[in-house]
N, C-alpha and C positions, 0 to 999 in steps of 0.2 A: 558641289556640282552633281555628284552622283545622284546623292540624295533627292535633289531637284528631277534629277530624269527617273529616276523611280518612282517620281508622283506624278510626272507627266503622263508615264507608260501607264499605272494605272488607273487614273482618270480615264485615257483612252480604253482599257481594257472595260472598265465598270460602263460608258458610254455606249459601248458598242451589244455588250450585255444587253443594254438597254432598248436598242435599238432593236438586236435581235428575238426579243421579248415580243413588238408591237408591232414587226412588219410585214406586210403581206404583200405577195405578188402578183404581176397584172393581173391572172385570171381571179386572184380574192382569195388561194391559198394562205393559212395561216399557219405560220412556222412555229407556234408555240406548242410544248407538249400535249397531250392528254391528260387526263385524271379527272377528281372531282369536278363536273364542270355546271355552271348556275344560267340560265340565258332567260332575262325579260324580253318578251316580245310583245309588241301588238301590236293589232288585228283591227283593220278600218273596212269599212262597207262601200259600196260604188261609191268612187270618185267620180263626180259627173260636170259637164261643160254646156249650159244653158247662157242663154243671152245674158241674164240678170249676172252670169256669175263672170263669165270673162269682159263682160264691160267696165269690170271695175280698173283703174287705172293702177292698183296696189293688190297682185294676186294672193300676196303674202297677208294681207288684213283680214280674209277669211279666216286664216286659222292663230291670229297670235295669241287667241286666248286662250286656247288648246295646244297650243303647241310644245310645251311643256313638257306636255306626258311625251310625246313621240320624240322628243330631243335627251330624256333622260335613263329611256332604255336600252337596250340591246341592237332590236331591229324592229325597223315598223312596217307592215305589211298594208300596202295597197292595191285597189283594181280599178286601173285607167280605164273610164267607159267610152274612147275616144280613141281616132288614131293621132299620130302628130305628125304632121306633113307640114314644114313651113313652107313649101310653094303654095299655101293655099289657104287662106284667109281662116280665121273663128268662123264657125258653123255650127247650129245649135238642130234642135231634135228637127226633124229626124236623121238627120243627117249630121252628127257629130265631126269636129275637128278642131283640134290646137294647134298652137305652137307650141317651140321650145321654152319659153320664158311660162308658159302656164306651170309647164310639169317640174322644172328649176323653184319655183316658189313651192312646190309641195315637200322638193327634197330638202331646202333650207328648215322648212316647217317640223324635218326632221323625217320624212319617209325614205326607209332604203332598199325596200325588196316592192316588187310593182308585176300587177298580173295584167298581160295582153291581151289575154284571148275571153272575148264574149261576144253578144251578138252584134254591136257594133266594132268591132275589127277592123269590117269590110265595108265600115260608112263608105271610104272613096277610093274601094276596089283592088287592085293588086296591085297596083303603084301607090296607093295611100298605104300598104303594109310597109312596101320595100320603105319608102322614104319613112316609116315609123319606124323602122326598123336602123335604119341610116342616122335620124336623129336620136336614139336611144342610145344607138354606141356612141355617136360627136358628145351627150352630154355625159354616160357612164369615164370617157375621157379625160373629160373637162375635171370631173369630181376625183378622180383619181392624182391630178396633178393640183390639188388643195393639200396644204399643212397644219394638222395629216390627213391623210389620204383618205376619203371617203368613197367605200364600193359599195357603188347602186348594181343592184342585179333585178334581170326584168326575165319572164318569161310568157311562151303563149303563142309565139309566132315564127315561120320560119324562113329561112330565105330564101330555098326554092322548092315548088311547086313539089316536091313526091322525096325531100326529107323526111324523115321517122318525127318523132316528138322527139322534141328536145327536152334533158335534165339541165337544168342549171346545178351546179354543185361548189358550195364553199363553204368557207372555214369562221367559227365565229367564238370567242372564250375556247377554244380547242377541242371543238366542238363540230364534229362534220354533217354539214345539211346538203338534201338533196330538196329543188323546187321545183315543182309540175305546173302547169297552168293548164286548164283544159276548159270547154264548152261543147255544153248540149246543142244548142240551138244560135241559127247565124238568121242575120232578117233578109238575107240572101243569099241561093246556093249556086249563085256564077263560079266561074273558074276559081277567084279568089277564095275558096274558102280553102282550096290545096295550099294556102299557105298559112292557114290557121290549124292550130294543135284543135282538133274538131273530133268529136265522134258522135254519134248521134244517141239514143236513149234509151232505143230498144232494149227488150232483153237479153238478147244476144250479144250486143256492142257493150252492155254492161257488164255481160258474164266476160270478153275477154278481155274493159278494162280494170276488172279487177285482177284478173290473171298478170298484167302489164304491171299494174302495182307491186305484185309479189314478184315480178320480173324483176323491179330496181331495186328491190331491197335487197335481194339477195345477191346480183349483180354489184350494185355500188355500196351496198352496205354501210350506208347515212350511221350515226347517228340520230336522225330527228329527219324523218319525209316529210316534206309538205304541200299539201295537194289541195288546189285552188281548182275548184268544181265553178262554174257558170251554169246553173241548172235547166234543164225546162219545166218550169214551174209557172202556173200565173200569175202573174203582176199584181199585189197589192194585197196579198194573202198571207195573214197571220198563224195562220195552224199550217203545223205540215202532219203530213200524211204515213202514218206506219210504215209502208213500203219504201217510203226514200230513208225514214228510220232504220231498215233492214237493209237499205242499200248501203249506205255508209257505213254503218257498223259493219258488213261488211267489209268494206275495201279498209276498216279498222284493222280486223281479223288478218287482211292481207300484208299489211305492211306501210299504212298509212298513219303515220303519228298524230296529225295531225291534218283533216278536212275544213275547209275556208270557202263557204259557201255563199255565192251572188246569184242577182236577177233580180227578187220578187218587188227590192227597192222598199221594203220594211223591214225591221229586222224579225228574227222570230226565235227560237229558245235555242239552247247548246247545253252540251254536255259533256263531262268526262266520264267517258267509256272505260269501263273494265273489261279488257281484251280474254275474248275463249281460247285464241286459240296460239296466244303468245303472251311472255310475258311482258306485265306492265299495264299503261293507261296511254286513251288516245284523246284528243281532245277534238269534240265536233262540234261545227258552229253551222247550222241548219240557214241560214240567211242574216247576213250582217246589215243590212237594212242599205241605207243610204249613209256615205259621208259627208259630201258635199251635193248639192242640188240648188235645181232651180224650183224645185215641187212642190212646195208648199209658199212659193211664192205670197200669193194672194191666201191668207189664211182663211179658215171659216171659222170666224170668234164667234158665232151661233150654234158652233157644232163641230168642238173639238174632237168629238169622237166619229167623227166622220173619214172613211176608209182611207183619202189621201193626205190627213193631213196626220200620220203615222209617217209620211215620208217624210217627215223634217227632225224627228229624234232618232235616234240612234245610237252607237256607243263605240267607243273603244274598248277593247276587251284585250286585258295585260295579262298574258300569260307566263309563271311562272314555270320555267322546264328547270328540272333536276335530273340530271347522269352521274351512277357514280360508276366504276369499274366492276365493285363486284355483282352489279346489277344488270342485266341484259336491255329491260327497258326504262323509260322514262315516267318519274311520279308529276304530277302537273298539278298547281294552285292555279286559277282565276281569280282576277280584281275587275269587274265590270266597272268601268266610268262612263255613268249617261251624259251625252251629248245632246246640242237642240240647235236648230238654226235659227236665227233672230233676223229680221229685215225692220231694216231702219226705210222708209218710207219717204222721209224727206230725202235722204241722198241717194238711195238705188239700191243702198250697200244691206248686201249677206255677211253672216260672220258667224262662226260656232262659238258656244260658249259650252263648259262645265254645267249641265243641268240639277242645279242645286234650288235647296230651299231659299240660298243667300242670294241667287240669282232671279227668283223668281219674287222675290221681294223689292226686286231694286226697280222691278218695269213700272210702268205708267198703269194708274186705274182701268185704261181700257185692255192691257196685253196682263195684268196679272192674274186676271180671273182665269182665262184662255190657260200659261202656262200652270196654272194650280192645276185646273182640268185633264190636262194632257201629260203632267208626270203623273198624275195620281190613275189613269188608263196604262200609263206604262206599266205600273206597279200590279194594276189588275191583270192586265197578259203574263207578266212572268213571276209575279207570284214570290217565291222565299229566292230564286235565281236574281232579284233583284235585293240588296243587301239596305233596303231603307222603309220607311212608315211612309203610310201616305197623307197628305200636308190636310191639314185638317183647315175647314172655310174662317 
């Protein structure tokens, strides 16, 4: 009998080990020590909600071919271009809105960190933030009482009117993050934009939010920062410009590990930075293009290299972070996975696929000349940052 309760006891002793290993609390605290610590993340481009794409009856069939990569990582980072107000029907450009069940199929897809703030925010004004903001904690909720527990963290937005920016801050492989969300530019400057994490782009509003940056570092002392910029850039533009080169490298310098850059809705080049003025490397991603869209809907198979129809590839981008103790900062690998939206014609339906040679083999006489064209342009903008040859006719 003894014997019997000595393996009872420690079964429950090794269980609860167990237990106390993988738990984390409401706010997404992780109980597990420090040390060597390894974290796969990545990094999607605007999430977007056009007609073509929320009329599909299965929102989860956009990404199952993709989804993959975002289910077998660490954490997958996205940016809602939408609020989510369910008192208020699907609404497409220019006036963006979801519901709950759109942004539910994104996190099944496997996304679990989510940026609020850009210039659509304020599509349906300061009652479209509050209730975005209402259904973001009802579904952060919903996920937390799954087994196990899944924490969705969102930032961007706030809940009254003359709050500071919010930090989101949690715990990930033992591993403490801090998340920012910010935007340059709103497509209106009503009352609502007081409850968007907003600053504007001047030189000045950029000299003190780089100040702000070195504010939280040293403050909450992350980890791993991670800072989701909504730029003022123009739409549709593939080069970026020195100056916003020197601005981010800056806010590098300051305390930023990592910059996650939207708008332009193409993607455009990134890099890891060798920090001046601290040690380690930062990783910046200049424009993540689009993830989901409705934008290249109607393609132009006469003219794949024509400026919008860039808005339908794009990529995921896996970033390897390394921490170790006796190191202050972090060493960073990149695996770019090109992505490409496909519209099937007969049914309605959008869907991402893996932009491969294996993929671009498989389409019909008339879309494989088109996809040969248009990986083989990706390859010309990013050059040896893209890790492949291009598809010979």
């Amino acid at each position: 009998m003894n014997n019997m309760k000595n393996r009872i006891c420690l079964t429950i002793f090794f269980l609860l080990i167990l237990i106390g290993c993988s738990l984390k609390t409401r706010d997404g605290t992780d109980t597990r020590a420090s040390g060597n610590t390894r974290l796969l993340i990545s990094f999607t481009g605007d999430i977007m909600a056009h007609d073509v794409n929320f009329r599909l009856k299965d929102f989860g069939k956009m990404y199952e071919n993709i989804s993959h990569f975002l289910l077998q990582d660490d954490l997958s980072f996205g940016n809602l271009e939408f609020p989510v107000d369910d008192t208020q029907p699907y609404s497409t450009f220019p006036a963006f809105n979801v519901n709950t069940p759109y942004v539910e199929a994104l996190i099944d897809a496997g996304f679990d960190v989510f940026s609020l703030s850009n210039n659509h925010t304020i599509d349906k004004g300061s009652g479209g933030i509050a209730r975005t903001n209402s259904a973001m904690n009802a579904i952060r909720d919903k996920y937390l009482k799954n087994i196990p527990p899944r924490n969705i963290i969102y930032n961007g937005i706030k809940e009254n009117y003359f709050d500071g920016f919010k930090i989101s801050v949690f715990y990930k492989n033992g591993m403490k993050i801090a998340f920012l969300s910010v935007t340059e530019l709103l497509n209106n400057y009503s009352n609502a934009r007081l409850k968007v994490q907003y600053y504007d782009y001047t030189e000045t509003m950029r000299e003190e939010f780089a100040e702000k940056i070195k504010a939280v570092k040293e403050e909450i002392q992350p980890d791993l920062l991670v800072t989701a910029i909504h730029i003022s850039e123009p739409e549709y533009v593939r080069e970026v410009k020195e100056s916003r080169k020197e601005y981010f490298r800056k806010l590098a310098d300051c305390g930023a590990d990592i910059i996650w850059a939207h708008h332009p809705h193409v993607a455009q080049e990134w890099e890891i930075y060798q920090l001046r003025d601290r040690t380690g490397q930062a990783l910046i991603m200049y424009s993540m293009g689009n993830f989901i869209s409705g934008q290249r809907y109607k393609a132009k198979l006469s003219d794949p290299g024509a400026p919008r129809e860039y808005t339908g590839d794009s990529l995921i981008l896996q970033a390897e972070i390394e921490k170790t103790p006796e190191y202050s900062g972090i060493h960073i690998n990149v695996n770019p996975i090109l992505i490409t939206t496909k519209v099937d014609y007969s049914s309605g339906e959008i869907t991402l696929h893996h932009f491969t040679e294996e993929f671009i083999e498989s389409q019909d006489d008339l879309w494989k000349p088109y996809y040969k064209d248009r990986f083989n342009l990706m390859k010309d903008q990013f050059g040896e940052l893209f890790p492949w040859e291009k598809i010979q006719n």
